[in-house]
C-alpha positions in Angstrom: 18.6 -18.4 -12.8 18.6 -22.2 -13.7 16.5 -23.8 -16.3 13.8 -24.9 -14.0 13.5 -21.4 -12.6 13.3 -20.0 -15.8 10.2 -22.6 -17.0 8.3 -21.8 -13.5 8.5 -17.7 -14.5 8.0 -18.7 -18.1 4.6 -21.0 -16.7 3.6 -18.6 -14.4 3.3 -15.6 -17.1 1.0 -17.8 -19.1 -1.2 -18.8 -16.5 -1.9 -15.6 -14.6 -5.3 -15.7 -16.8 -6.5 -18.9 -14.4 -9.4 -19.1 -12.6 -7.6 -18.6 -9.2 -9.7 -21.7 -7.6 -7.1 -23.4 -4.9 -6.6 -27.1 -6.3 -7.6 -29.9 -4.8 -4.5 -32.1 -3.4 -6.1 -35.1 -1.8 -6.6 -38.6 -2.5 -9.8 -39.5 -3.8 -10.7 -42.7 -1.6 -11.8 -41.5 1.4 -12.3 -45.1 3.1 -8.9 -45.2 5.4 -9.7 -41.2 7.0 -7.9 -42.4 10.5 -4.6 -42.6 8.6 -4.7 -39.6 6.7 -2.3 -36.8 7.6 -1.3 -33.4 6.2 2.0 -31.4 5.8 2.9 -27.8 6.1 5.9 -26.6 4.5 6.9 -24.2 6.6 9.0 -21.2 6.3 11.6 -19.6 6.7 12.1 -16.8 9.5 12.9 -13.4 8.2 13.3 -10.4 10.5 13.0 -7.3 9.2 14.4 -3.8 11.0 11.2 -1.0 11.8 11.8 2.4 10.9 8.9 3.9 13.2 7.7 5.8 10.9 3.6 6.2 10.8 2.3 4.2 7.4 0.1 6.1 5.6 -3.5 5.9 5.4 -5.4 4.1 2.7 -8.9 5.2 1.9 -11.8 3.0 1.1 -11.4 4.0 -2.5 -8.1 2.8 -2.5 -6.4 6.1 -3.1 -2.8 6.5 -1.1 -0.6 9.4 -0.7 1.0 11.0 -3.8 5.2 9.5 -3.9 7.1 11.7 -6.5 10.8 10.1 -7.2 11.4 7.1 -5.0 14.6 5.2 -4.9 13.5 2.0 -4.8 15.9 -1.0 -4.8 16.0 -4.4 -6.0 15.5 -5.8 -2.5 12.8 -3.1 -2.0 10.7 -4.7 -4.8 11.4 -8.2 -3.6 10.2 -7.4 -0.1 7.1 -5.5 -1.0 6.0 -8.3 -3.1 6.4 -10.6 -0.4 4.8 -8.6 2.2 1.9 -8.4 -0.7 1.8 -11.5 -1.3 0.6 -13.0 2.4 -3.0 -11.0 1.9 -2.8 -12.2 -1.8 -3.0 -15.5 -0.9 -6.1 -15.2 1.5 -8.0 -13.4 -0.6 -7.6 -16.3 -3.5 -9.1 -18.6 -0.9 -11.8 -16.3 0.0 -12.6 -15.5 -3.8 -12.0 -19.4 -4.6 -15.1 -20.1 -1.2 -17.4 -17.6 -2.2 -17.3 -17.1 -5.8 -17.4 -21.0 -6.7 -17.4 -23.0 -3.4 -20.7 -22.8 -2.4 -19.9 -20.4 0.6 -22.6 -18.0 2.2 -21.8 -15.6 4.8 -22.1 -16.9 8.1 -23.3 -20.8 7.2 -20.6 -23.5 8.3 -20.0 -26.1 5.9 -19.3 -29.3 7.1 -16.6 -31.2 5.0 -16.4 -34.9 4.8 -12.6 -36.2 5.9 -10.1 -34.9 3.3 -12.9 -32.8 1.5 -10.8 -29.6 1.6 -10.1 -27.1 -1.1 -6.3 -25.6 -0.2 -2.5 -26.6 -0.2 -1.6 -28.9 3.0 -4.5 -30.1 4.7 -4.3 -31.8 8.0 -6.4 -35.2 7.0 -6.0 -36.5 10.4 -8.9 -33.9 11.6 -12.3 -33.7 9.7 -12.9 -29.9 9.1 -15.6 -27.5 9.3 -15.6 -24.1 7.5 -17.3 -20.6 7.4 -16.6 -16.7 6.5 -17.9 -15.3 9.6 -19.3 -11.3 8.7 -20.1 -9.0 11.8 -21.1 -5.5 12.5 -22.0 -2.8 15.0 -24.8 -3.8 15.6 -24.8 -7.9 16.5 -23.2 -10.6 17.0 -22.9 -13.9 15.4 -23.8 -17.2 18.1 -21.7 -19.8 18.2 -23.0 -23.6 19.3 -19.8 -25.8 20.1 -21.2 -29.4 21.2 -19.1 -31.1 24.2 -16.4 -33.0 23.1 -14.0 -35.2 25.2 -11.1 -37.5 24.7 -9.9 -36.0 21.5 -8.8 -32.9 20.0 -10.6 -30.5 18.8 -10.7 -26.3 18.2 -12.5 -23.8 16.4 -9.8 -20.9 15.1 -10.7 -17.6 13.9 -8.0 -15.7 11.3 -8.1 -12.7 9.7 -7.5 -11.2 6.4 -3.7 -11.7 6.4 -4.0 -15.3 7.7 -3.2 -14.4 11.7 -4.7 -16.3 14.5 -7.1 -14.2 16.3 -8.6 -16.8 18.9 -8.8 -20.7 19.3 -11.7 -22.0 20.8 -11.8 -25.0 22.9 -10.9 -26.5 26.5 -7.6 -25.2 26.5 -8.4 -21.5 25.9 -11.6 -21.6 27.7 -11.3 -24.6 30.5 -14.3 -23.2 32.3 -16.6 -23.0 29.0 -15.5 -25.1 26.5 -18.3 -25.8 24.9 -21.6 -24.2 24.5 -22.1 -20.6 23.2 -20.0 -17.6 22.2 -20.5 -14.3 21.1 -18.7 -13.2 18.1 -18.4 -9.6 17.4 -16.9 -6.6 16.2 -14.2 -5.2 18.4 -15.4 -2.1 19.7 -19.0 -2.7 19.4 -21.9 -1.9 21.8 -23.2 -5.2 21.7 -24.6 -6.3 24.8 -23.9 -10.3 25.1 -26.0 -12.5 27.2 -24.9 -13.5 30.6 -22.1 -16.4 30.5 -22.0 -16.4 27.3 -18.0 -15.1 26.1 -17.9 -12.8 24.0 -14.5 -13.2 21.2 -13.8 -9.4 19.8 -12.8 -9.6 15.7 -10.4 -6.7 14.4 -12.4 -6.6 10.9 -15.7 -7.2 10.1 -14.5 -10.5 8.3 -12.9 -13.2 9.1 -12.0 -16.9 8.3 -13.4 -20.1 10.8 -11.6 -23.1 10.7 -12.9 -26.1 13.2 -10.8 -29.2 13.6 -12.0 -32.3 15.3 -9.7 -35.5 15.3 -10.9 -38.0 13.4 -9.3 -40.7 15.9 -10.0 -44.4 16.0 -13.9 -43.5 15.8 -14.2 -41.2 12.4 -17.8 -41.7 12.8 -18.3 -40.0 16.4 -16.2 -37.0 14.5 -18.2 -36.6 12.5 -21.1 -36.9 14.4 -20.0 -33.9 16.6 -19.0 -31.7 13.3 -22.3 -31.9 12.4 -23.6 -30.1 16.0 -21.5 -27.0 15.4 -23.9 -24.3 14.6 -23.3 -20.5 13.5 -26.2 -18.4 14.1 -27.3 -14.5 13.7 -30.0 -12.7 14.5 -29.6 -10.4 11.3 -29.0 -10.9 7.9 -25.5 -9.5 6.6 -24.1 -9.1 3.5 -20.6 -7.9 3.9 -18.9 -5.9 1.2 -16.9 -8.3 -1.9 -13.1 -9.2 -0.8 -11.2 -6.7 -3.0 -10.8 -8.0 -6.9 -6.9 -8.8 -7.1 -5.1 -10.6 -10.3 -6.3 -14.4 -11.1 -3.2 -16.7 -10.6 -2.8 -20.1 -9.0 0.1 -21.9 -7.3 2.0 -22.7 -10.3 1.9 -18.8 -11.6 2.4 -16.5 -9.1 0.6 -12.8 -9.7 3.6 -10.2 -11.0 3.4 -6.6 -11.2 -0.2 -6.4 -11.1 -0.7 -7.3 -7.4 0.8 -4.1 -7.0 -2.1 -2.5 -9.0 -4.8 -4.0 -6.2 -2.1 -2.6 -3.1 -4.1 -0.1 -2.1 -7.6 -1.8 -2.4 -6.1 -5.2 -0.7 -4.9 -3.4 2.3 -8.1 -0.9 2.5 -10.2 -3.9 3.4 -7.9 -5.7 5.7 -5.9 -3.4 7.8 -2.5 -5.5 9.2 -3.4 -5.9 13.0 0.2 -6.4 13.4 2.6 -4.1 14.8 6.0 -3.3 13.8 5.2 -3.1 9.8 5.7 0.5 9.3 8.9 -0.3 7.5 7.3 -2.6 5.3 4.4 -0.8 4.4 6.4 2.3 3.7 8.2 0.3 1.4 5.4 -0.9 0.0 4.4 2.6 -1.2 7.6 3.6 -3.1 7.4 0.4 -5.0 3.9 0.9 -6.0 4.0 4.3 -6.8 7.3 2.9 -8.9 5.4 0.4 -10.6 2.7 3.5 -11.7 5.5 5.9 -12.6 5.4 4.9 -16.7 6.7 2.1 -18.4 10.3 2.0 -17.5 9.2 2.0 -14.0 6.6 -0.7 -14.3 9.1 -2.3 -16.5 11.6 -2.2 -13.7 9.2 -3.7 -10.7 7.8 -6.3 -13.1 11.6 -7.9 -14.4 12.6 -8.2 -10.5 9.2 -9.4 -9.5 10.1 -12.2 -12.4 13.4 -12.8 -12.2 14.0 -12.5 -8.5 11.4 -12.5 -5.8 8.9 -15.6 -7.4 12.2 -17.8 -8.4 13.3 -16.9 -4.9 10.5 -18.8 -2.9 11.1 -22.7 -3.0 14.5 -21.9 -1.3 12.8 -19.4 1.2 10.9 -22.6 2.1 13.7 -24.9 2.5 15.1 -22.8 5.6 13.6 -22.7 8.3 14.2 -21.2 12.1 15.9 -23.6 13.3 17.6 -26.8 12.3 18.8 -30.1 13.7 19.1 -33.5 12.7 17.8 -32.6 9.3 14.6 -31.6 10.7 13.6 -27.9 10.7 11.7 -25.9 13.4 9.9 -22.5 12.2 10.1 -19.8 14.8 6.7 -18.9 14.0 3.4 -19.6 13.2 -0.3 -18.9 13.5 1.3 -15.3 14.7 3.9 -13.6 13.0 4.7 -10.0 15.0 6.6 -8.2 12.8 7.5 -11.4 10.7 5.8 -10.5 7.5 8.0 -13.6 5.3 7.3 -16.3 7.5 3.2 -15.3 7.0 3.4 -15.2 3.3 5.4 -18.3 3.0 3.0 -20.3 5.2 -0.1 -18.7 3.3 1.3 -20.1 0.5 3.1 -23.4 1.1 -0.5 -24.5 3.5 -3.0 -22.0 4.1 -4.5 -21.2 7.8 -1.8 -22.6 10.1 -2.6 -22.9 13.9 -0.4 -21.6 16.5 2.6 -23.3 18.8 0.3 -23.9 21.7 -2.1 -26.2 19.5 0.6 -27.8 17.1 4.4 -27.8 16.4 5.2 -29.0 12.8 8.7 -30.2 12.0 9.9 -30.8 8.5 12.7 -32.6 6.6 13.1 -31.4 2.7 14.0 -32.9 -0.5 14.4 -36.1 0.5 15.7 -38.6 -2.5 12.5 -40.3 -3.7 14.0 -43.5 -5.2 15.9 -43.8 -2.0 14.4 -45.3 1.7 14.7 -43.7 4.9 14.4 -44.9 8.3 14.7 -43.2 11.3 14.8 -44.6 15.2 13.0 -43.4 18.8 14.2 -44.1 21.3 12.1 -45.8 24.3 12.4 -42.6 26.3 11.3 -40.1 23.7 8.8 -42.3 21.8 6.6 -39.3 19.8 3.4 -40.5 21.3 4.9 -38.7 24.8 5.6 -35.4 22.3 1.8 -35.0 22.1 -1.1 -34.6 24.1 -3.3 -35.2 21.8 -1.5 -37.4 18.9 1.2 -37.2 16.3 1.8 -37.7 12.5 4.1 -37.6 9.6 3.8 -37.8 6.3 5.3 -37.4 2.9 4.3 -34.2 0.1 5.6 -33.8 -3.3 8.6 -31.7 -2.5 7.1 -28.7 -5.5 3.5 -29.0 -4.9 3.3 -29.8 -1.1 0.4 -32.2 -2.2 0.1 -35.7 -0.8 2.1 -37.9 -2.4 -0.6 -40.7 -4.3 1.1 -43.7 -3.1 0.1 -47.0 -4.7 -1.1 -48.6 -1.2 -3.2 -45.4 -0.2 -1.4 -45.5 2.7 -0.6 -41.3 3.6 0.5 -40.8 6.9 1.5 -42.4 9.9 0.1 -41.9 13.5 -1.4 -43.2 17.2 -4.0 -44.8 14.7 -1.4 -47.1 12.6 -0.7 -49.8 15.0 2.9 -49.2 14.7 5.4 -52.1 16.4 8.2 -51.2 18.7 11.5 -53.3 18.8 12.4 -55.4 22.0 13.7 -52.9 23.7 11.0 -50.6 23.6 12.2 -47.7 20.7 10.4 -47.2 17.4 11.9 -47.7 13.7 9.6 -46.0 11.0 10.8 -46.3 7.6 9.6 -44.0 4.1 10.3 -44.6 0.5 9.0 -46.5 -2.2 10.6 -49.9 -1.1 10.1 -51.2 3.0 13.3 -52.4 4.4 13.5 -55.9 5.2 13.6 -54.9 8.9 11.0 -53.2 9.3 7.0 -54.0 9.9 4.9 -53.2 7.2 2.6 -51.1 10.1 5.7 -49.1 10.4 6.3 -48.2 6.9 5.0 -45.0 4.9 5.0 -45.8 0.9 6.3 -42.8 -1.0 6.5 -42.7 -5.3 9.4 -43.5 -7.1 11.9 -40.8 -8.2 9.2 -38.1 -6.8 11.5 -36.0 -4.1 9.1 -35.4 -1.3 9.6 -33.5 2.0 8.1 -35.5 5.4 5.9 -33.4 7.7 5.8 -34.4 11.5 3.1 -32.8 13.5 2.7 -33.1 17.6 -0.9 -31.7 18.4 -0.9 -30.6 22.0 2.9 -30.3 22.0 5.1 -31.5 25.2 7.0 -28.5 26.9 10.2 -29.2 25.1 8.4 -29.4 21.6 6.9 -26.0 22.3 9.5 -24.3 22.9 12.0 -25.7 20.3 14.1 -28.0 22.4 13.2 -31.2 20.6 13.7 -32.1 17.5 13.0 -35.7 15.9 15.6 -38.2 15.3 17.8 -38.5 12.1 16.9 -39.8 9.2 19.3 -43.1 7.7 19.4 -43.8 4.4 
């Protein structure tokens, strides 16, 4: 392990005693919203063989079936904390919302453009937020205002960060605004005529609306403010599961294993082919309870292994070309429990392919510029239905980078120039080339390594399915 590995283990020992409140990673002047933009450090896609065996079944108490002598390898460990680590994540959030962000249960909070709490934000949307609690009994109303000529979608995720619906004229073209019914899977509810009803797996989940902020930030806002989450009932759903207090510069180490069998109680996995996983998951607990030497065992590869492990887990991705890199998932994972945790962790509540494709290029040289070149027939503004971004995060933190000219992203909304014959030159670094317009140039900090972020909301056919991939980058 290298010196700076051994500092982050070192750092993250002392600071598992935090508060666990997500930091806040955006600039503080808010006055240039319609430029903003956020990355996502995606992750790389890790497939994992089933062994279709039946996991087994975790009580509300948190008791699991007794394991007596289980060989347990080093990988074993690593992978159980990963798989662990996804619903870790999400339940920091939720603790970090309700305990100390002002959350209630089933009250949207409107945020004002880059007001967000979490790694990665997208600051080219202005966000609203709630923790949405159901139960046999009703259904929470949703009021979605019309909105037309820009993006917009209200997503519901569960426990472990998954997708469970988007709401908005591409999922529902014949009611895409107006009211919906949100209930418990499985309930009895009746739900008024026309109004659709969208089924949660858990009684909890996570709601995330997105409305581009566009050349009119104002009329953005306007509409935010008309979302409304009504319920007949008053609810009070039962306290996400107490896990350890860490935050993103000191990762939780044997202890999350202590809170296994209460995290997963509260939040079954919805997704299938984790049987593997999870069985794994219960040799390495029962391991890390097995007496010191055992818990001595799970907490030195938990250390030394798995948490150095992750900033090169992020720097692979699915799929690779040009020095851009395409994840094969996200939003929805299937059996893909690495990609999940990776994105929980490098920017939480990720949307899927058919909203948004994210391409990234890593540890670029931040005393060096970059340019890079579209050409007139695959200019990114025909990538995207709705519009496109980039822009540059500290390569360790994944926050925006605090450039000197508040300048963070470019998009449709930076007036970029196009050369004579009709292509695009953008250019990043902490200098502008001499060629290039100022409208085209993103400012990044001097000898800060950064990784660039390109986002195409409303993706083209060939950005969907991983056919495109954005030009090279020259130094």
């Amino acid at each position: 392990m290298s010196a700076a590995d051994r500092e982050g283990v070192e750092r993250r020992k002392s600071s598992r005693a935090g508060n666990g409140a997500a930091p806040t990673n955006v600039p503080q002047d808010l006055s240039q919203a319609r430029r903003w933009g956020a990355a996502l450090a995606v992750a790389v896609c890790c497939a994992l063989a089933a062994c279709g065996a039946t996991p087994p079944k975790y009580s509300k108490n948190g008791a699991a079936p007794a394991i007596t002598a289980p060989d347990v390898s080093d990988q074993d460990i690593v992978d159980a904390y990963y798989y662990l680590l996804g619903r870790a994540l999400i339940l920091k959030q939720e603790h970090a919302d309700l305990d100390e962000g002002g959350f209630k249960w089933n009250k949207i909070v409107h945020r004002q453009p880059g007001g967000v709490n979490w790694a990665n934000p997208n600051l080219d949307v202005v966000y609203s937020e709630a923790w949405i609690g159901v139960d046999e009994k009703t259904c929470d109303i949703l009021q979605l205002p019309k909105i037309k000529g820009r993006y917009y979608t209200f997503q519901l995720l569960n426990g472990w960060g998954e997708t469970v619906a988007n709401i908005n004229e591409r999922t529902f073209p014949d009611h895409p605004y107006g009211k919906f019914a949100i209930c418990l899977k499985g309930s009895g509810v009746t739900v008024a005529r026309g109004v659709p009803r969208i089924d949660l797996p858990s009684k909890t989940a996570r709601a995330l609306a997105r409305i581009e902020l566009g050349s009119t930030p104002s009329e953005a806002i306007r509409l935010q403010h008309e979302i409304v989450l009504r319920r007949s009932e008053p609810i009070s759903p039962d306290n996400p599961p107490e896990i350890p207090a860490f935050d993103d510069k000191g990762l939780p180490g044997v202890e999350l294993f202590d809170s296994a069998d209460a995290m997963l109680a509260g939040e079954p996995d919805i997704n299938s082919g984790m049987d593997a996983i999870r069985r794994t998951l219960d040799k390495v607990r029962a391991l890390s309870t097995s007496g010191a030497s055992g818990r001595a065992r799970v907490a030195n590869v938990v250390d030394e292994q798995a948490v150095p492990a992750l900033p090169s887990l992020l720097a692979s991705m699915g799929a690779s070309q040009n020095g851009w890199s395409h994840p094969r998932r996200a939003g929805t994972y299937g059996d893909d429990y690495m990609t999940r945790t990776l994105v929980n962790y490098a920017g939480i509540w990720a949307n899927t392919r058919d909203e948004v494709v994210y391409f990234t290029a890593q540890h670029l040289d931040g005393s060096t510029s970059y340019t890079m070149t579209f050409p007139a027939s695959a200019l990114p503004k025909s990538k995207a239905r709705y519009f496109w971004s980039v822009v540059a995060v500290d390569a360790k933190t994944f926050r925006v980078l605090p450039t000197p000219t508040r300048r963070y992203l470019l998009n449709k909304e930076s007036h970029v120039k196009y050369d004579e014959d009709g292509s695009l030159t953008l250019a990043f670094g902490p200098k502008r080339p001499s060629d290039v317009p100022a409208t085209n140039w993103l400012p990044t900090v001097e000898a800060v390594d950064y990784n660039l972020t390109f986002r195409f909301y409303g993706p083209a056919a060939d950005v969907a399915n991983g056919k495109y991939f954005p030009p090279a980058l020259n130094k």
